[in-house]
LOTOR-764936 format. One line per 5 residues: number of its first residue (from 0); for each residue x, y, z of C-alpha. Coordinates in steps of 0.2 Angstrom, whole numbers, plus 5000, padded with zeros to 4 digits. Layout:
<pts>
NUM	X:Y:Z | ... .
</pts>
This chain:
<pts>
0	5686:5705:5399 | 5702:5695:5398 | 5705:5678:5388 | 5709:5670:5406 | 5693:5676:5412 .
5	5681:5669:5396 | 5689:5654:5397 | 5687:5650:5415 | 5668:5653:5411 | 5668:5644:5395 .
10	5676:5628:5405 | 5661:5629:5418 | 5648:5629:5404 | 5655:5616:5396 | 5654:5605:5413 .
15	5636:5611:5414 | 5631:5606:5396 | 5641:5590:5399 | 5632:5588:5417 | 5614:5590:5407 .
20	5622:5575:5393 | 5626:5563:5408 | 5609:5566:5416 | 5601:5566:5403 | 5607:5546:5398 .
25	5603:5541:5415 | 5585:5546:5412 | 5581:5539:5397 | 5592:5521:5404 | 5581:5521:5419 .
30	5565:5522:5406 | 5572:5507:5398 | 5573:5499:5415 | 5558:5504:5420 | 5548:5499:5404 .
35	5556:5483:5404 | 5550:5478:5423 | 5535:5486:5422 | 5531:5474:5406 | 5535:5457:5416 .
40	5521:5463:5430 | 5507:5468:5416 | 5510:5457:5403 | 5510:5469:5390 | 5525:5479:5382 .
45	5513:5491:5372 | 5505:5496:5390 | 5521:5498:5399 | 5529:5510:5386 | 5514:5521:5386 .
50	5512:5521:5405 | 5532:5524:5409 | 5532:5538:5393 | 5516:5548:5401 | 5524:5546:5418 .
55	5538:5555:5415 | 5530:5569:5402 | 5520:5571:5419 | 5534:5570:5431 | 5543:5581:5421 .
60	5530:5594:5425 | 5537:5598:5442 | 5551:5607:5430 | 5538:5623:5435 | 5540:5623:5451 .
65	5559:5620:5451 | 5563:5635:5439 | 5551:5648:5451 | 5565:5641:5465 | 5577:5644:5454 .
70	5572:5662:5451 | 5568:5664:5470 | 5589:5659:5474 | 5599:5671:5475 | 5615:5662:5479 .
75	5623:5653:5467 | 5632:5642:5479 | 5615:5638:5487 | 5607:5633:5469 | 5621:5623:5465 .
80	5621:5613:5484 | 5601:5610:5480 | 5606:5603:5463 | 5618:5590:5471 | 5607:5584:5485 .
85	5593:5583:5470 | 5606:5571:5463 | 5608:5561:5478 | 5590:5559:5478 | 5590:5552:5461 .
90	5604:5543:5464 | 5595:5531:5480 | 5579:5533:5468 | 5587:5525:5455 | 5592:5511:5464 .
95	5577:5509:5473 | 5565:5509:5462 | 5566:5494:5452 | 5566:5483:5467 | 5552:5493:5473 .
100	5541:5489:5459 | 5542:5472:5459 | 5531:5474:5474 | 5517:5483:5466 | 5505:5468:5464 .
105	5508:5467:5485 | 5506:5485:5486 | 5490:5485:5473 | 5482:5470:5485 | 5482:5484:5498 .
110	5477:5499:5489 | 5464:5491:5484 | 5454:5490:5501 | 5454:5510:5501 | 5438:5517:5497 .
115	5444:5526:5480 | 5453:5511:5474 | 5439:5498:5480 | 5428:5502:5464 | 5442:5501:5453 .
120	5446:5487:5443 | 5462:5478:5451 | 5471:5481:5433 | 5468:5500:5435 | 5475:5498:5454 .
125	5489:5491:5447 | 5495:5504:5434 | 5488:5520:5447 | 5503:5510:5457 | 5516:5505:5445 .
130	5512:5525:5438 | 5513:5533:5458 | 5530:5520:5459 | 5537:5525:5442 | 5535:5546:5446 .
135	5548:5547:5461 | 5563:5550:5448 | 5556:5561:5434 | 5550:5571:5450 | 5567:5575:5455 .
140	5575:5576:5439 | 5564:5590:5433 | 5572:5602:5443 | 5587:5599:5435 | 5584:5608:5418 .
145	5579:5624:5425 | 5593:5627:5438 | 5607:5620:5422 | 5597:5635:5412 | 5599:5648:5428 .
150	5617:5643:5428 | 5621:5646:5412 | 5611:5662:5412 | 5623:5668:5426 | 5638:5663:5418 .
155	5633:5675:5403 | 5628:5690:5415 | 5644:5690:5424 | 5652:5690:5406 | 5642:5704:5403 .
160	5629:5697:5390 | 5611:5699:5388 | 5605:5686:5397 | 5588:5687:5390 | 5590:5690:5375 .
165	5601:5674:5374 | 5587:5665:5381 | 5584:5655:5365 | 5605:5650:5363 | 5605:5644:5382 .
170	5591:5633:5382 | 5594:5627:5364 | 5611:5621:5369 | 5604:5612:5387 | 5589:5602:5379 .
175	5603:5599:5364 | 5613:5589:5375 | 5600:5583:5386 | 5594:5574:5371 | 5608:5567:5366 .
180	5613:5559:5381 | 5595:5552:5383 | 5595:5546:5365 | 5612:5537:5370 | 5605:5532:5386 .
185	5590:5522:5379 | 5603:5513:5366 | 5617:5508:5379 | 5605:5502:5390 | 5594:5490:5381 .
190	5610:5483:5370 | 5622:5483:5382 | 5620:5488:5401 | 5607:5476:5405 | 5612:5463:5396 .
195	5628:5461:5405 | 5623:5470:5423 | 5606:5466:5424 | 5592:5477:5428 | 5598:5480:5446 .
200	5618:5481:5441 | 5613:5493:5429 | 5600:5504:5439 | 5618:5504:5450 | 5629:5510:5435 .
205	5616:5525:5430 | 5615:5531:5450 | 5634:5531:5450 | 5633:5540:5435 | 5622:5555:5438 .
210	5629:5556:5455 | 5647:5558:5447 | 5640:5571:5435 | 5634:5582:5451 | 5647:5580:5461 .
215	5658:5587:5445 | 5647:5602:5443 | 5647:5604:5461 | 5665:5606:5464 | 5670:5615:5446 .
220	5658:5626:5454 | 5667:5630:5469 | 5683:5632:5456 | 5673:5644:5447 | 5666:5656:5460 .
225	5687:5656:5468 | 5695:5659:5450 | 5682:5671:5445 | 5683:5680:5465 | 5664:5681:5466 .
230	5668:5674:5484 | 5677:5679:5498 | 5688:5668:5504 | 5681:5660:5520 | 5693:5668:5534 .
235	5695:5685:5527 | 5688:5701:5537 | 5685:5706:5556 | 5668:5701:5558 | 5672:5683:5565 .
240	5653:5676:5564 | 5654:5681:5547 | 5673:5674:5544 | 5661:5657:5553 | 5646:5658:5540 .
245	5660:5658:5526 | 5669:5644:5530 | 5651:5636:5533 | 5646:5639:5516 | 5665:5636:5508 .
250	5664:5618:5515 | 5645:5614:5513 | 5649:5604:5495 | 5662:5594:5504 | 5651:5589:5518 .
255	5639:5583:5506 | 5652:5574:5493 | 5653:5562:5512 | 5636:5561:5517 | 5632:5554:5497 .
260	5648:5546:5498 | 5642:5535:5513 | 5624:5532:5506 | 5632:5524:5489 | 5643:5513:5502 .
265	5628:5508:5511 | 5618:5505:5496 | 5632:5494:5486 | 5637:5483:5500 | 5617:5477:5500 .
270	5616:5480:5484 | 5614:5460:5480 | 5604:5460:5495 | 5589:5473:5489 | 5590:5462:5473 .
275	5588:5445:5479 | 5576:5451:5491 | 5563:5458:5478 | 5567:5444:5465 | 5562:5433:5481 .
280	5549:5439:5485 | 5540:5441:5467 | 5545:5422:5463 | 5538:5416:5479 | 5556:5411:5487 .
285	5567:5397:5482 | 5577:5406:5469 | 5590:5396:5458 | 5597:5407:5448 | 5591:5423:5438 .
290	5599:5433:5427 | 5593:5448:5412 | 5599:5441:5396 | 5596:5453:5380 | 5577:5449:5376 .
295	5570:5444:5395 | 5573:5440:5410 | 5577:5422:5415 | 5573:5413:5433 | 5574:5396:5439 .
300	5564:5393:5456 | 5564:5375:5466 | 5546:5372:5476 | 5535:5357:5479 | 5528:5349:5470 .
305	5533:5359:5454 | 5551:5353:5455 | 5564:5366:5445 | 5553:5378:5435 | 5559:5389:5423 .
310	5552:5407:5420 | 5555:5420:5407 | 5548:5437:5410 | 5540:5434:5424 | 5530:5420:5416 .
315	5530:5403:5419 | 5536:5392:5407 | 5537:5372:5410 | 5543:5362:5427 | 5549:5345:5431 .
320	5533:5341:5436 | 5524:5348:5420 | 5538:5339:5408 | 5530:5325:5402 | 5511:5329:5402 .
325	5515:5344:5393 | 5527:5342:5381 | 5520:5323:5377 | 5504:5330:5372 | 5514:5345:5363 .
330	5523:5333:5352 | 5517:5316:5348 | 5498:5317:5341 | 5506:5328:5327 | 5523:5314:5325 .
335	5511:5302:5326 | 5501:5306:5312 | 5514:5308:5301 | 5517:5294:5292 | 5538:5294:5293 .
340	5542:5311:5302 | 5561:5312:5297 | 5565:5331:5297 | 5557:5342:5310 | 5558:5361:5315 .
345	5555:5368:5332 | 5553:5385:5335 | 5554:5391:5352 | 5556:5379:5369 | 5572:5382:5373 .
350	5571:5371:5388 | 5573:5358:5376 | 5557:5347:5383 | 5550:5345:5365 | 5566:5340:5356 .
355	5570:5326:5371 | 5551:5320:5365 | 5553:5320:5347 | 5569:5311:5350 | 5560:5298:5353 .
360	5555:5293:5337 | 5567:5282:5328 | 5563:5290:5311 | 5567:5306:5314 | 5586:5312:5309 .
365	5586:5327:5308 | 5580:5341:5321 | 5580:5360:5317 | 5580:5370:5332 | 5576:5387:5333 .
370	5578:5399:5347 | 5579:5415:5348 | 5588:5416:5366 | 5602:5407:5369 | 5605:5413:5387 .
375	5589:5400:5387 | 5596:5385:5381 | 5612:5388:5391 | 5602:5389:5408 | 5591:5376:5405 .
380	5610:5362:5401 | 5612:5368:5418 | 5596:5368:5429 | 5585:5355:5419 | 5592:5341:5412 .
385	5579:5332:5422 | 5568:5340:5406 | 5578:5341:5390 | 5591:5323:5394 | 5607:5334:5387 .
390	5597:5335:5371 | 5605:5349:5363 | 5621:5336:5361 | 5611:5323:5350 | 5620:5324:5335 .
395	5602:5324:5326 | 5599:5341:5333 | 5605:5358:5324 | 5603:5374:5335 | 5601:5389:5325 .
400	5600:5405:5337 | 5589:5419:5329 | 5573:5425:5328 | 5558:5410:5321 | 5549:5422:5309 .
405	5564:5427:5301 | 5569:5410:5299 | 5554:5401:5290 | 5553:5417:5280 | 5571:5414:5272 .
410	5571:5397:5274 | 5579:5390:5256 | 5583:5372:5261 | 5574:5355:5262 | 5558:5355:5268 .
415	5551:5348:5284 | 5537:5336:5289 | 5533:5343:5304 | 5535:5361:5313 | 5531:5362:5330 .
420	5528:5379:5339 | 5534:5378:5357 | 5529:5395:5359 | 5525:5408:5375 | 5508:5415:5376 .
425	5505:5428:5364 | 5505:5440:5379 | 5516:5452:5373 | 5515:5462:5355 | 5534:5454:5351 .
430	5526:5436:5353 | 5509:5438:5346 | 5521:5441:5329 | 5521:5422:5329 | 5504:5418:5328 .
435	5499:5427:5315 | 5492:5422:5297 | 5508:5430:5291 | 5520:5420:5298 | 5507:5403:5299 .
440	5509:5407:5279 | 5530:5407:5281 | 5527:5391:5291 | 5516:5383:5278 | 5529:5388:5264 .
445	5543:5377:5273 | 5533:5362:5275 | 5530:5348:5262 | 5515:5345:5254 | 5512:5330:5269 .
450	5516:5339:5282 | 5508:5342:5296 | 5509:5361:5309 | 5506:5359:5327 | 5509:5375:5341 .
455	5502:5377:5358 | 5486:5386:5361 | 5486:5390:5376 | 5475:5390:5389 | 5459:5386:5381 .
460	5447:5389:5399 | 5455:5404:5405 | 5457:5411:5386 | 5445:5403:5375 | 5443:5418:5363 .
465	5465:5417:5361 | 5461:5400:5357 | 5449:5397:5345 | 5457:5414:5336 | 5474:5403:5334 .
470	5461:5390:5326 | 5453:5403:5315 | 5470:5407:5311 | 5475:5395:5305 | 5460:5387:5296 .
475	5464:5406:5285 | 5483:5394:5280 | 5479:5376:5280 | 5463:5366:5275 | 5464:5354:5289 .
480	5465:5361:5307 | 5461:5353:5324 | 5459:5359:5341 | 5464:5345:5356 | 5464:5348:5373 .
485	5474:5340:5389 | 5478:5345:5406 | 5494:5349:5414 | 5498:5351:5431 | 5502:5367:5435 .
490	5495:5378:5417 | 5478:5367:5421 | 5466:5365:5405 | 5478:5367:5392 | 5477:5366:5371 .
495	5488:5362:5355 | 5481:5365:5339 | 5486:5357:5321 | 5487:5364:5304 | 5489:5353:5287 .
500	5485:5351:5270 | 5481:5333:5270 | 5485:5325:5286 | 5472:5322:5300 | 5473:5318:5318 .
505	5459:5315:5323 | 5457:5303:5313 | 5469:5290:5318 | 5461:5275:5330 | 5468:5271:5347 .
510	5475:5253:5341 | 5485:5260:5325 | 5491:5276:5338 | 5497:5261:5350 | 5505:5252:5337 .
515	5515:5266:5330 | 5521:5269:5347 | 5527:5251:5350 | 5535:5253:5331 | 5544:5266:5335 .
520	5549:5262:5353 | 5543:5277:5359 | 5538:5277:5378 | 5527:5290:5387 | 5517:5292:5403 .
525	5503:5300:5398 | 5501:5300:5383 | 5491:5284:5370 | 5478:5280:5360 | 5467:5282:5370 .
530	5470:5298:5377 | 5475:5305:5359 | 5456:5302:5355 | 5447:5309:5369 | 5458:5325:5369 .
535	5450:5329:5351 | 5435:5323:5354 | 5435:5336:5371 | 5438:5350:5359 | 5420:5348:5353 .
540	5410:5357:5367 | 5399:5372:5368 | 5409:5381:5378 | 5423:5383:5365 | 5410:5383:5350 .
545	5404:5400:5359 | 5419:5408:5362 | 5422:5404:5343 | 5409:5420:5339 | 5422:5430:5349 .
550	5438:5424:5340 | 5445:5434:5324 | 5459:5428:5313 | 5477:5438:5316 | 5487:5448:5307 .
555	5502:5458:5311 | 5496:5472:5310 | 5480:5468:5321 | 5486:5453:5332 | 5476:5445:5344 .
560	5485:5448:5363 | 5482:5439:5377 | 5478:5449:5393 | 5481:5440:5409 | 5473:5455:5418 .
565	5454:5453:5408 .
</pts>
């Protein structure tokens, strides 16, 4: 065999080994994607992973079927033109499908009045729909492996090799590659791609992508078969219906490099429409602004009554109408204790509501504020200065952008008189980090001797065992712990707890709460002396003391999670 003709062949395996790379990064990106919207809907990352991985293994069983096709075809031109549509296919799936999914509670509520699915726990409809959603791509995208591996088996035979024997080297090299690109995949696309694209923009870039790669192997093909001279050239010969079905064939790829061609024009002109649509829908209309930032995704809705309400992954957060009951509640039975609260830590709240409140108090002068996401803070200087007043600019405040736990853990510096835990629901295993005995530990450590710990508990109705288990919690750090409850407007029955070593809330009277409020010229809506006393003394009820039995003190490596489907 001539050098011109082994390195033709060894041009075309290299564009099918670099075809199994490219498509193997969009897989593993569209795993991230998928992971990462399927998490916002069920509340837990831990779930989501294991749902998306098993979907795909499973997904990727259809591989079988595919490489008895692949067997079957005898033309190589026609298992190449099947591999190119497959990539079309994935390429509308791929844009398709994270829209899609953020319809799977609608689609759930529906499914569920089926006979099979009306026994089911709506949680278990839920994931059989997010799992039926999630299959379309690794469907489609088994096939690929087993007509890459024909390919490359036929390229070796028309060189003369022993095709099976060299069964080993050929799949080695395509589930080499493969890998590689997927490893690549899953890194560009959670530290890069959808932080600056978003999770639509960057379902776009990967569809874009493995349609490139097939439309490469699709033509380098044609090249192949014409420098090899595996393939008459269409009009050659007497026969003129043959001379016909040639030309058919020969232009076949070309015919569909259009038809894809005016599918991805379709599909990015409303590409912003799909998006906003889906979004719309999930958020209930009215949306602001929304953007995926590095950690989560961030939404801003207008309705009424609620006013401007932020979300973060799907989750509701605080509104204007929220604000004051909340964060006044949050913030001032813990600053009112204390006798001289000078130097305070936030961690969390990036909408800024609990430093606007603790600003309040003319003894404070220094405020160390800690957030993880500053895609946050910069959305809410925007959209809810009604909440945070331009806070962030108070020369009192320092914001210091990295993650809470590490923080308290390295903290060297003076220490504070009061940390307050604006924190999400421990919902997720990333955020149940934070109320652990671990890092309540880390928080007593940076605290002074007279200091005094206070963190949302959340919703102590809904959740009373995730309450009284931050409680247990911290009574494992600090040797005086309380539990107060409040309403707020949208959450409903809502809870703070408070950790110290010597300070205790409960224990101040309505008349010296008033009278350190007038002191300190603080002004508040709904929150006195009055209403400091009778949310401790609600805390006290049977209702909670049972859910107590239930409660267990968390750890990181067994931390108590919220489930919102339970």
């Amino acid at each position: 065999m001539s050098e011109a003709i082994k390195g033709i062949s060894k041009r075309y395996r290299r564009v099918i080994l670099l075809f199994m790379f490219f498509t193997g990064l969009c897989s593993f990106g569209y795993e991230v994607l998928l992971e990462r919207a399927v998490g916002i809907l069920i509340g837990s990352s831990s779930v989501a992973m294991g749902l998306i991985i098993s979907t795909f293994i499973m997904g990727y069983l259809s591989s079988f079927y595919f490489g008895k096709l692949a067997d079957r075809t005898k033309s190589k031109r026609k298992l190449v033109t099947m591999l190119a549509m497959l990539e079309c296919l994935i390429c509308v799936a791929l844009v398709l499908v994270i829209p899609i999914t953020r319809y799977s509670l609608f689609i759930a509520d529906y499914l569920s009045y089926f006979i099979f699915f009306y026994y089911l726990d709506y949680y278990y409809v839920l994931l059989i729909t997010i799992g039926l959603i999630a299959l379309i791509v690794p469907l489609l995208m088994g096939a690929e492996i087993p007509i890459a591996m024909k390919l490359m088996a036929w390229v070796d035979k028309e060189e003369g090799h022993d095709t099976y024997g060299d069964v080993g080297k050929i799949s080695g090299k395509i589930f080499t590659v493969d890998s590689l690109g997927a490893g690549l995949g899953g890194l560009l696309t959670a530290l890069f791609f959808i932080p600056f694209l978003g999770r639509t923009y960057t379902s776009l870039l990967l569809a874009l992508t493995t349609l490139c790669a097939g439309m490469i192997l699709l033509f380098t093909h044609q090249w192949y078969v014409r420098q090899m001279g595996l393939d008459p050239l269409p009009g050659n010969g007497k026969d003129k219906k043959a001379n016909y079905l040639r030309r058919k064939r020969a232009t076949a790829p070309y015919k569909i490099a259009v038809v894809i061609l005016f599918v991805i024009l379709l599909i990015v002109a409303n590409i912003s429409e799909i998006e906003n649509r889906s979004i719309d829908r999930f958020y209930g209309g009215n949306v602001r602004f929304h953007m995926d930032s590095k950690y989560q995704e961030i939404v801003i809705t207008e309705h009424e009554p609620e006013g401007v309400t932020l979300y973060l992954n799907g989750q509701l957060q605080i509104s204007e109408l929220d604000d004051a009951m909340y964060h006044e509640f949050l913030i001032h039975p813990a600053l009112v204790t204390h006798p001289a609260p000078r130097k305070v830590l936030v961690i969390g709240g990036g909408d800024g509501g609990a430093v606007e409140e603790i600003l309040k108090h003319d003894t404070v002068v220094e405020i160390t504020f800690v957030e993880l996401d500053i895609e946050v803070i910069n959305v809410c200087k925007k959209y809810l200065k009604s909440i945070n007043n331009n806070c962030f600019d108070d020369p009192r405040v320092d914001v210091k952008i990295t993650d809470g736990r590490i923080f308290v853990r390295d903290y060297k510096g003076e220490k504070f008189d009061v940390v307050v835990g604006d924190l999400p629901d421990p919902d997720t295993e990333a955020v149940a980090m934070l109320y652990t005995t671990e890092f309540f530990g880390d928080v007593k450590n940076v605290l002074k001797e007279d200091g005094i710990f206070v963190l949302q508990s959340c919703s102590w109705f809904e959740y009373p065992k995730i309450t009284m288990s931050v409680v247990e919690t911290l009574h494992s750090v600090f040797s005086e712990v309380d539990l107060y409850l409040y309403n707020v407007w949208t959450y409903g029955p809502w809870s703070s707890a408070v950790g110290s070593s010597k300070l205790v809330p409960r224990s101040m009277s309505p008349k010296d709460i008033d009278a350190i409020l007038e002191e300190r010229t603080v002004t508040t809506e709904y929150y006195n002396g009055d209403t400091h006393n009778a949310s401790f003394f609600m805390s006290k009820n049977p209702f909670l003391e049972s859910a107590r039995k239930d409660a267990r003190i968390s750890t990181i490596d067994r931390p108590i999670l919220q489930n919102p489907w339970e």
